[in-house]
VMD Tcl script that draws the C-alpha trace (Angstrom):
set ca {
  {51.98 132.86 121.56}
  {54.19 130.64 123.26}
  {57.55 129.43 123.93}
  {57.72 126.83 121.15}
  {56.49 129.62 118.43}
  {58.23 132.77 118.95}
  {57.88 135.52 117.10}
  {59.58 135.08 114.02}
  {60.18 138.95 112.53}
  {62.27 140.62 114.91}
  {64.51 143.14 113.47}
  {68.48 142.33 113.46}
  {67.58 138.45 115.20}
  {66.94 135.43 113.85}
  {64.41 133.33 115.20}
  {62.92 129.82 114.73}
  {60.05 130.34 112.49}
  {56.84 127.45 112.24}
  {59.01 125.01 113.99}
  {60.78 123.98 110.69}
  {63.16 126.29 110.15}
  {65.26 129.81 110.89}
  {64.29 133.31 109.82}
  {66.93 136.07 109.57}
  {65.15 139.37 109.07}
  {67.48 142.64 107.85}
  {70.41 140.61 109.56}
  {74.10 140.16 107.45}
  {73.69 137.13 104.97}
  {76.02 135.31 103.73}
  {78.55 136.20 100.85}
  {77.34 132.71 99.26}
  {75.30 129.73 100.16}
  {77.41 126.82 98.82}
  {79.64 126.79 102.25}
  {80.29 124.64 104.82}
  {79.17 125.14 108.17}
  {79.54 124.22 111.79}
  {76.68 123.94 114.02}
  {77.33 124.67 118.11}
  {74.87 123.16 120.41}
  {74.86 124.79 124.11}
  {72.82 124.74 127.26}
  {72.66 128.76 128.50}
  {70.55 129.57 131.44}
  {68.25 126.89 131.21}
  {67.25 127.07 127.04}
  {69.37 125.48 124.43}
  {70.82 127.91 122.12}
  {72.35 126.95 118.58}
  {75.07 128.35 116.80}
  {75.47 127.62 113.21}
  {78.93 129.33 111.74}
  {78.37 129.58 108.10}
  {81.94 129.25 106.88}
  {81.37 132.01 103.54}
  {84.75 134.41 104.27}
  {87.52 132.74 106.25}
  {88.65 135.72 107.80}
  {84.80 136.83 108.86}
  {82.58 133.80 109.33}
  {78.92 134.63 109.80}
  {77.57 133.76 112.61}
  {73.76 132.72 113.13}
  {72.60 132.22 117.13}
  {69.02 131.01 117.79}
  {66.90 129.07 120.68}
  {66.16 125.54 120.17}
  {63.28 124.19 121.70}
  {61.82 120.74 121.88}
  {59.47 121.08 118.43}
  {62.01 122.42 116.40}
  {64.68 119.79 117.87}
  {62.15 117.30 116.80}
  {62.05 118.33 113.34}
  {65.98 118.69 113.04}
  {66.17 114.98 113.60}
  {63.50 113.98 111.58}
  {64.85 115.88 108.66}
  {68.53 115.89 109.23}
  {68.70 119.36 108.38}
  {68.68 122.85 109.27}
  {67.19 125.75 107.07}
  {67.94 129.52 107.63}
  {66.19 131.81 105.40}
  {67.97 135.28 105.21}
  {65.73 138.19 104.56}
  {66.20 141.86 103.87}
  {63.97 144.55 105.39}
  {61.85 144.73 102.56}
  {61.22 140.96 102.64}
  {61.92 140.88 99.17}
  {65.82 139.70 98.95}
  {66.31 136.16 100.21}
  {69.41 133.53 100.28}
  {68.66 130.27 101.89}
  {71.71 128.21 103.76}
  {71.22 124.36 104.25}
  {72.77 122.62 106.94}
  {72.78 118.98 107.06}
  {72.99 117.66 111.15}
  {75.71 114.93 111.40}
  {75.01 112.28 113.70}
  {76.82 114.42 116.95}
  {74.59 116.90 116.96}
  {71.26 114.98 116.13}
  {72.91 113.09 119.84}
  {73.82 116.12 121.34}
  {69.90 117.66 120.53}
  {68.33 114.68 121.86}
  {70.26 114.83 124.75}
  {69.99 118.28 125.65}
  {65.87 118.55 124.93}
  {64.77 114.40 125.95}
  {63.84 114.31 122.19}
  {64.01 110.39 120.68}
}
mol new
graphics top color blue
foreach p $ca { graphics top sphere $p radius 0.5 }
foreach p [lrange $ca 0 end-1] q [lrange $ca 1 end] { graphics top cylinder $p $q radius 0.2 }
display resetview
């Protein structure tokens, strides 16, 4: 396995899953899925790490941190959107939360990760 493909079931994390979108296994979900978000793009010892803040309860955002790498950054462009799939333990429970990249963080991706 390697750096572009991590492993995407890891207890309480979410993780970038086939390069095409986010998988949230036994993690919180969110109250609802038809919230706005924000999306946080950050350089952190060397890997790009996103935050996406899914805006569901003022008062308690949830918040959803993952690596970024190159392959996945590619497909965020292409598509213009981010997918996190929310799972329960059992696998059987999901919610899925869209996020649709605006045109500052499709720059700020292709800046951080030399993807055109």
């Amino acid at each position: 396995m390697n750096d572009d493909n991590p492993p995407c079931v890891i207890p309480g994390k979410c993780n970038v899953c086939e390069s095409s979108y986010v998988l949230c296994y036994g993690t919180d979900s969110p109250r609802r899925t038809d919230v706005p978000g924000e999306l946080e793009i950050d350089r952190e010892k060397g890997k790009v790490i996103a935050r996406l803040i899914i805006l569901d309860d003022p008062k308690d955002p949830l918040y959803v941190e993952f690596q970024v790498t190159k392959q996945f950054a590619s497909t965020l462009i292409e598509k213009t959107e981010l997918l996190v799939r929310f799972v329960d333990v059992s696998m059987k429970s999901e919610k899925i939360y869209r996020f649709h990249l605006g045109v500052e963080e499709v720059r700020i991706l292709k800046t951080y990760l030399g993807v055109s």
